[in-house]
Structure formats: structure tokens, C-alpha cells
C-alpha positions as CSV (number, residue, x, y, z in Angstrom):
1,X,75.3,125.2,106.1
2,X,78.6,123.5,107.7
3,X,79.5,122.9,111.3
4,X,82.9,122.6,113.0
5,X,81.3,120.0,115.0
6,X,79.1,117.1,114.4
7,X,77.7,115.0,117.4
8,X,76.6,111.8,115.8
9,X,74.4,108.8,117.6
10,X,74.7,105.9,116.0
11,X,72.0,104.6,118.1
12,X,69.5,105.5,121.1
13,X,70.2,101.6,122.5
14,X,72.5,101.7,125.5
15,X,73.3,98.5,127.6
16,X,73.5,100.6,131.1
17,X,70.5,101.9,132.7
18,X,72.0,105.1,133.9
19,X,70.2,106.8,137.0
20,X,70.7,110.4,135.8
21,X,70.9,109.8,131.6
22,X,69.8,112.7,129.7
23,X,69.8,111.1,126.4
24,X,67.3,108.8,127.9
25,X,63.5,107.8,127.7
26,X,62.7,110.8,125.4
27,X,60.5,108.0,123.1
28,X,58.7,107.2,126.7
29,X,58.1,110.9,127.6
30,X,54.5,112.7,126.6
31,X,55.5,116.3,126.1
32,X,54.6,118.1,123.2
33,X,57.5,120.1,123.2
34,X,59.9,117.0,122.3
35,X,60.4,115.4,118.3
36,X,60.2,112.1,119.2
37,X,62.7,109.2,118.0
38,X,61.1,106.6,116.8
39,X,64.1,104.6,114.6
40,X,67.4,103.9,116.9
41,X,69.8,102.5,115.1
42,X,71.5,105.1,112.2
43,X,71.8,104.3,108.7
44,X,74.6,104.8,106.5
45,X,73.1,106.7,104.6
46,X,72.2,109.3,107.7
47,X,76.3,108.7,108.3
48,X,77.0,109.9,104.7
49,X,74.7,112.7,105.0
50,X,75.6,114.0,108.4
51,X,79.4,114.0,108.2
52,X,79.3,115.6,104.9
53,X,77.7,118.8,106.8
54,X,81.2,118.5,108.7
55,X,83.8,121.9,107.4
56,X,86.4,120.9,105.2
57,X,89.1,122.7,107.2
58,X,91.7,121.8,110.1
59,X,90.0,121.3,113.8
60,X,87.1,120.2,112.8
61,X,85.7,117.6,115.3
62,X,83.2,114.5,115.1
63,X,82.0,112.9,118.3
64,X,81.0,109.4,118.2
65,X,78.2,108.6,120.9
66,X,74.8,108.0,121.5
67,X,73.4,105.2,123.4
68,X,75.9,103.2,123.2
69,X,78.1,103.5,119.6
70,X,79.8,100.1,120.1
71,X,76.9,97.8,120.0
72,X,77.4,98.3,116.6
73,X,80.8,97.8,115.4
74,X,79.9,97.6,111.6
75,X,78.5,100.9,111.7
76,X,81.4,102.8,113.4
77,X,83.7,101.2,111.0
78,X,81.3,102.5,108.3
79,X,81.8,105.7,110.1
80,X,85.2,105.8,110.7
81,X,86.2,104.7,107.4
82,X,83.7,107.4,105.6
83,X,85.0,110.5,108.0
84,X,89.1,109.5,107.5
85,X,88.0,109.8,103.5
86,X,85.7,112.6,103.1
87,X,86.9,114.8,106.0
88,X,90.5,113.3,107.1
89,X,91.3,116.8,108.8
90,X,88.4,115.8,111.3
91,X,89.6,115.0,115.0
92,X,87.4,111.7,116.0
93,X,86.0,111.5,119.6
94,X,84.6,107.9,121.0
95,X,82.5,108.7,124.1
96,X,81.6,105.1,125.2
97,X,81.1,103.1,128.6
98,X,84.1,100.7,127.6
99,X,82.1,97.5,128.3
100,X,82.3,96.3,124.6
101,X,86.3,96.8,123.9
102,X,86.7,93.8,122.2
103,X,89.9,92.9,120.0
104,X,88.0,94.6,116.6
105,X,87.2,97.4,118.7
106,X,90.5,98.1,119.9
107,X,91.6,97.3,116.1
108,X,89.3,100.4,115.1
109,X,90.5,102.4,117.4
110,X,93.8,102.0,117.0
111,X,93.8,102.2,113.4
112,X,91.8,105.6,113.0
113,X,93.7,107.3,116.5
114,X,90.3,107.9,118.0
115,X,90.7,109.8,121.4
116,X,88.8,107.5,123.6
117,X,86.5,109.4,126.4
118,X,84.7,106.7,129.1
119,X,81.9,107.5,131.6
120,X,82.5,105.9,134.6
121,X,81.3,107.4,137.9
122,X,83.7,105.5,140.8
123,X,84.5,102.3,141.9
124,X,82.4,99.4,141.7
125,X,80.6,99.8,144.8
126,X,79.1,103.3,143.6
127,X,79.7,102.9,139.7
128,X,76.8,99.4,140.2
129,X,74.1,102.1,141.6
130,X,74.6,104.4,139.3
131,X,75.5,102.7,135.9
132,X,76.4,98.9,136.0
133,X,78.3,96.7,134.8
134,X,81.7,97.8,136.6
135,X,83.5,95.0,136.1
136,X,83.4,95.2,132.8
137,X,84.0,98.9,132.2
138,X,87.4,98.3,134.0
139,X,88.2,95.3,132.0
140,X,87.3,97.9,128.4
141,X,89.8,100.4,130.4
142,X,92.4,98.1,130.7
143,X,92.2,96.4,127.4
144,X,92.4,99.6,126.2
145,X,95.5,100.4,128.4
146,X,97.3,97.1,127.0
147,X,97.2,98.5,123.8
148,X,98.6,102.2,124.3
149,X,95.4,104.0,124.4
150,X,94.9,106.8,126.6
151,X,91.0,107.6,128.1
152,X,89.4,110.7,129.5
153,X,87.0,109.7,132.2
154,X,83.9,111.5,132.5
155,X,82.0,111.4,135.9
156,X,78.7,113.0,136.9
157,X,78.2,114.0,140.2
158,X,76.0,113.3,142.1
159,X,74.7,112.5,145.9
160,X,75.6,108.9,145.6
161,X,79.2,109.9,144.4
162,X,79.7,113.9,145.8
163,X,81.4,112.1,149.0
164,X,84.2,109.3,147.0
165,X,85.0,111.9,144.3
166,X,88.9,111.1,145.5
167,X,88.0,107.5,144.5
168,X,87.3,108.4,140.8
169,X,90.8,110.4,141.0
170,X,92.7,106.8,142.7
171,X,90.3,104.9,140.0
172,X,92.5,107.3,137.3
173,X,95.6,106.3,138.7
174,X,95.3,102.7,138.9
175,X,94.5,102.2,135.4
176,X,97.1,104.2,134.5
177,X,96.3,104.8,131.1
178,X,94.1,107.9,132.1
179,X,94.8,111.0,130.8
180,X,92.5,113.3,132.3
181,X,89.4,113.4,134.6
182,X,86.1,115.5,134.4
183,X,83.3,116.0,136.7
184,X,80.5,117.1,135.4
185,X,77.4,118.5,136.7
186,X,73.6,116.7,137.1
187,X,71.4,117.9,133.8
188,X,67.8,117.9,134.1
189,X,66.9,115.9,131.0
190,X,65.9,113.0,129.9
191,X,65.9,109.8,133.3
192,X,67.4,112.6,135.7
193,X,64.1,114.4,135.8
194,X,62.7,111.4,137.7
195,X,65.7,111.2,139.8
196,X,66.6,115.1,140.0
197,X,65.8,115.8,143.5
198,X,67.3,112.5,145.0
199,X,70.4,113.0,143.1
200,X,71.1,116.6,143.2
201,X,74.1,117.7,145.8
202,X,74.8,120.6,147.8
203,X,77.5,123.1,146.6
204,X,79.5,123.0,149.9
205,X,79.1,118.8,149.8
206,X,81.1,119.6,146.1
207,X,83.7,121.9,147.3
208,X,84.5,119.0,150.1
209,X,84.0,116.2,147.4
210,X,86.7,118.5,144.7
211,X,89.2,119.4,147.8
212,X,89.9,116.1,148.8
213,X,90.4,114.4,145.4
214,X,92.6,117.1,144.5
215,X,94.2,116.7,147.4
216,X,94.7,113.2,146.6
217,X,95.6,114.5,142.5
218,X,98.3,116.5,143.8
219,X,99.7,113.9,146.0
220,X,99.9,111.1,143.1
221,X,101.3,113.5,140.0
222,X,104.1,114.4,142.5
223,X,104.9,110.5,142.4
224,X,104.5,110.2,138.1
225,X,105.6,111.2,135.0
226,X,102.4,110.8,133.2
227,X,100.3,113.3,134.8
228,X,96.7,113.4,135.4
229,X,94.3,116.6,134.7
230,X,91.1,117.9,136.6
231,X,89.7,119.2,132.8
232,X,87.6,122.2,134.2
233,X,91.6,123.3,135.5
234,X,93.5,122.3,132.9
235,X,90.7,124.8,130.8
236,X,91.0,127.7,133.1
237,X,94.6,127.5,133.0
238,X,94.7,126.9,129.6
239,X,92.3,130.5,129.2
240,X,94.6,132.6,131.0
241,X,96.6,134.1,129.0
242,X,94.3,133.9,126.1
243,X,94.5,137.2,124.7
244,X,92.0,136.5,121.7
245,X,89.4,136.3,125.0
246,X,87.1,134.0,123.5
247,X,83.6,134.8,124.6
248,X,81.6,131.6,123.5
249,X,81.7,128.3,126.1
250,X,81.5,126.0,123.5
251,X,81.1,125.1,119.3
252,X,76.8,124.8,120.9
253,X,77.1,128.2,122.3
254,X,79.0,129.7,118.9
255,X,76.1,127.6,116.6
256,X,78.8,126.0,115.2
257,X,77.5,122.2,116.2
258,X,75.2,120.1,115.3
259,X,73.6,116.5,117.0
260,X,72.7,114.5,114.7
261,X,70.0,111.4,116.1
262,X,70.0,108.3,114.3
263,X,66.8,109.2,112.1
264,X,68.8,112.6,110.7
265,X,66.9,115.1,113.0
266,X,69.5,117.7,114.3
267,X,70.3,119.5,117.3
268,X,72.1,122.3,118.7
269,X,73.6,120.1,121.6
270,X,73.2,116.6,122.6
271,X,71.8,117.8,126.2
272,X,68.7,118.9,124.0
273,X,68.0,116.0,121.8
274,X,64.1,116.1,120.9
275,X,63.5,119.7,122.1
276,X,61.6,121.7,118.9
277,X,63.5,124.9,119.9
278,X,66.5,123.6,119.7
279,X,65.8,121.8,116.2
280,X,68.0,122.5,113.3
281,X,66.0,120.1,110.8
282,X,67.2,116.9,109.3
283,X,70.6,116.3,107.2
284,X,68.2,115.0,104.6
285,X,67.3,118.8,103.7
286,X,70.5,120.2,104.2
287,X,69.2,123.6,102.3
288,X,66.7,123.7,104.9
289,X,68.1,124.1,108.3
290,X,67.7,126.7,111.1
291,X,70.0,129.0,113.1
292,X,69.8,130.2,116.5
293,X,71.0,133.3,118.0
294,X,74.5,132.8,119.8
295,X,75.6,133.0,123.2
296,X,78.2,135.0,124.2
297,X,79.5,135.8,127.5
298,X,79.2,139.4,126.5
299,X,75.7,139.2,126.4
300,X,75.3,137.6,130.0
301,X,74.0,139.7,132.5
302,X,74.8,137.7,135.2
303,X,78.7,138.0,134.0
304,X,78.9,141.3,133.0
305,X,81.5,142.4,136.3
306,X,82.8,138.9,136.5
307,X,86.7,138.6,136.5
308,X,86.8,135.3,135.0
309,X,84.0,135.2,132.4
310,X,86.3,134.8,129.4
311,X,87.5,131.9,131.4
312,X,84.1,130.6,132.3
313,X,82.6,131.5,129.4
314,X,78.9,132.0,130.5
315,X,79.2,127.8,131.9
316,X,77.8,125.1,129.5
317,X,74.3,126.6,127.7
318,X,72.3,123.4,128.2
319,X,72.7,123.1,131.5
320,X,71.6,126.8,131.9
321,X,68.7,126.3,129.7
322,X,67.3,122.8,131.4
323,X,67.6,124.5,135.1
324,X,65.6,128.4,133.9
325,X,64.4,127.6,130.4
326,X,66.5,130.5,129.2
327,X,69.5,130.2,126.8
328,X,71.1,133.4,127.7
329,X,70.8,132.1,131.5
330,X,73.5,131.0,133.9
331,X,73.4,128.0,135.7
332,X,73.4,128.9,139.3
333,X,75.4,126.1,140.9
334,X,78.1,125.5,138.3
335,X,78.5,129.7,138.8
336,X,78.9,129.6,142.3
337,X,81.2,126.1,142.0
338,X,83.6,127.6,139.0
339,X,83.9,131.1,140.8
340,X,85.2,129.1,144.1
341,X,87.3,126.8,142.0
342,X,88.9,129.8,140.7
343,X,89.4,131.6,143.6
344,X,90.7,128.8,145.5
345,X,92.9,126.9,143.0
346,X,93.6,129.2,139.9
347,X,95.8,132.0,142.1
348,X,96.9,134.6,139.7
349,X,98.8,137.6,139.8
350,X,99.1,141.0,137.6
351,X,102.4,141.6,136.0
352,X,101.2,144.7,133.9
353,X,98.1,143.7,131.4
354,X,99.0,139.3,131.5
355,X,97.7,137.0,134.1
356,X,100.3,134.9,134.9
357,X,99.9,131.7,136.4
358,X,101.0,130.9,139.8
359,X,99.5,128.0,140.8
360,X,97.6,124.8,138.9
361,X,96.1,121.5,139.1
């Protein structure tokens, strides 16, 4: 069995202590549902075997994250180098928290035209509660930017950040080397269980948060040539006129990806890391590994009527699956918070069977 994506952790060691991090203190937990990982640091061997499961053909993708990848530089060079000759059709994606952008890092990057992704949830004030070590995340960022990379900054949402999501958007600006800006929702894995209820937001506190930092988004790509994205709008936009009408929200959701933990055990989605129903078996038995039943939007009841549910897609599976233990559930708030997104900032029009765009992000 191939994939058209592999998620690979290089290691389980991170050095943030994220509030909310989902990929965290699985080893720690007691539940009998979860495969425990005992080994956190990948071998090369693991590498070999799990980028091999990778398709040979064009758009392929493999995600390089964990933990934290770049505590070991060795081992993503291993990586990188071993991907660019067995698969060199293979997009590479770096998700990282840009502390450790040293010059070899940078070389690496550079070299194998890795498309950089950083989590970073505002400026220092917020970013210290939540993550750490602000100062130097900026300082990656901007190394990064004195070298002609681009990022994509990634920021969860939370009630510590719902109120300075315009901050993250100014944040973008300033480092201008930013291509695009995503806020993602709370999941209820891994440390966020502990801090779920403290951390959680109210929809109407998001539609406030999203209003003023587009707002703000609208205000500064007036004033630029290098524009900056809101991803969720960029995607909707980017679905309109889709005519092949897609039904699947993601490679997960099409069982067409596999995360791959640093001992070889493999997952449908890094959101469900250790969970046995959501175990594909280990790229050392690569004859011996399980399938689960997609999820189309088609097969949602919840979307059934909905206008935009080949735009949506059903919202991300994990999510869905973490907040009613169902796979072929919608998550309620990320519904209710695309449908008004939609309504209030992707305006189309009829013009026979084609949505035509009208307004965007």
C-alpha cells in the first residue's frame, strides 16, 4: 500500500511546552485505547522505510514534523537527502517552531526548496503563555527572511489569543517574509485535554477576533505587493469554481495519508497519533497494513442541504472525531464558524451553473 502523503516525526522531543499540544504527553497518559511511544527519536532506517511507502507520482507530499524536527539536523538531512533521491517528485513540508534556524538549517532548506510552515500564536506577550521562547521564533523567522524564504504561520486559537488575532495578522506583516496565515481550531488531544475548558473560546468571541484582523489584512495588502492570505479563504475561494467538486477535506479523510511516529507505528492523521482505531500498523510490515472507510462529504448528514459542503468539505475529520468520537461527525464550532465566514466574506453570485467570485480575502 502507497500514500500520497506521508507525515513523518522525526522525534516526540519538542523544546516548547505548548498549552494546548496534541502530539503531547501520549507516553504520560493511562488509557488503554492509546499505542504508546516508547522510542522518540526516528531511525533511518524507519526514514528509509516510511518514505518508500510514499507514491512514485507528481503531488505527492511529505511533511516533516513531530516534536520538534530540527533538534536533529543530521536526521532531516538524512531525510531530505533520501526523499529528493528515491521520490524527487515529492513536495517537502517543514512544520517547525523556528527557534533552531541556524546557518546549516537554513543551508538545508534552501538547498532542497522546503516550504517552511511555523507555529507561532502572537506576539511575545501572548506567544510566552502559550508556547515560549518568542524571541527566538522571531529571530528563526527572520533569519529565514534574510535568506529568501517564505513561511506560513500557523496559529491556534484560543481564549488567551481569540481577542489579539489582528496581532498575529501585523506579526505577518512585519516579518514580511510571510506568505500566508492560518488559524486553526483547539483539538482535544493530547496536553489540551488538561487545558480544554480554560482554553476553549466562544464562536461569537471568534467572529469578533477574525473581523478585526481581517479588517486589519485588508488594510495592509492594499499598501503591498506581496500579499498575505487568511488560508481557510484563500481555500474557499480556491473551491469555487471547482467543477470536479471534490468531496474529501483532506489526503486523512480520502485514506490516502499516513503518520508515521518515530518507532514506525502509523496513523491515519497526526491529530490521532497512538489511538488503536486509527492504527494502520508499522512500515516495518508494509504487506500488513489496515484501511479505513473514507469520509466523504456525501456521506455527512449534517451537510447533506449545505450550499457550501464541497467547499467545506465535511471540516477537518480529527477534529470531528476528538469532540463526538465519530468519524463521520461534524465538528460543531468549526461548522457554525466556516458557514459564517462564508456567508460574510465569500459573497458569490449565479451567472447560470458557475459561482463566480465577487468578493475575497
Amino acid at each position: 500500500m502507497f500514500y500520497k502523503q506521508i507525515i513523518l516525526w522525526l522525534t516526540t522531543n519538542c523544546n516548547l511546552r505548548c498549552k494546548y499540544c496534541y502530539a503531547a504527553d501520549m507516553h504520560n497518559s493511562s488509557s488503554e485505547d492509546l499505542i504508546l511511544e516508547k522510542k522518540k527519536i526516528i531511525s533511518k532506517d524507519i526514514i528509509r522505510k516510511a518514505i518508500n511507502l510514499l507514491k512514485l507520482e507528481a503531488g505527492t507530499v511529505l511533511q516533516i514534523s513531530g516534536g520538534e524536527p530540527t533538534l536533529y539536523p543530521e536526521l532531516l538531512e538524512f531525510t531530505l537527502n533520501y526523499v529528493r533521491d528515491r521520490r524527487p517528485k515529492a513536495s517537502i513540508q517543514l512544520q517547525t517552531n523556528a527557534t533552531l534556524m541556524s546557518d546549516k538549517m537554513i543551508e538545508l532548506i534552501k538547498k532542497s526548496k522546503i516550504s517552511v510552515g511555523v507555529s507561532i500564536d502572537g506576539t511575545s506577550d501572548v506567544n510566552e503563555r502559550l508556547r515560549g521562547k518568542t524571541k527566538q521564533a522571531i529571530s528563526g523567522i527572520k533569519k529565514l527572511a534574510d535568506n529568501n524564504i517564505m513561511v506560513n504561520i500557523t496559529s491556534v486559537i484560543t481564549s488567551e489569543n481569540v481577542g489579539h488575532m489582528y496581532k498575529i495578522i501585523g506579526l505577518a506583516a512585519l516579518l514580511g517574509n510571510v506568505s500566508s496565515v492560518s488559524f486553526d481550531f483547539l483539538r482535544k488531544s493530547g496536553r489540551a485535554v488538561k487545558n480544554f475548558q480554560n482554553l476553549q473560546i466562544d464562536i461569537e468571541d471568534m467572529k469578533s477576533g477574525f473581523l478585526r484582523a481581517y479588517k486589519l489584512l485588508k488594510t495592509i495588502n492594499s499598501k503591498r505587493s506581496k500579499k498575505i492570505v487568511i488560508k481557510d479563504l484563500f481555500l474557499f475561494n480556491l473551491r469555487l469554481n471547482n467543477s470536479n467538486k471534490n468531496p474529501y477535506y483532506c489526503y486523512a479523510a480520502m485514506g490516502d495519508s499516513a503518520t508515521v511516529a518515530p518507532e514506525g507505528n502509523m496513523f491515519l492523521c497526526p491529530s490521532l497519533v497512538g489511538r488503536k482505531e486509527f492504527y494502520w500498523g508499522n512500515v516495518k510490515d508494509k504487506n500488513n497494513l489496515n484501511s479505513l472507510a473514507k469520509r466523504s462529504v456525501e456521506d455527512l448528514k449534517d451537510c447533506k442541504n449545505c450550499e457550501i459542503k464541497y467547499i467545506c468539505r465535511g471540516g477537518c475529520p480529527a477534529r470531528a472525531y476528538l469532540e463526538n468520537g465519530d468519524w463521520k461527525s461534524i465538528n460543531t464550532f468549526e461548522c457554525s464558524f466556516r458557514r459564517w465566514m462564508y456567508k460574510n466574506y465569500i459573497r458569490v453570485s449565479k451567472d447560470g451553473n458557475d459561482l463566480v467570485r465577487c468578493r475575497t480575502g
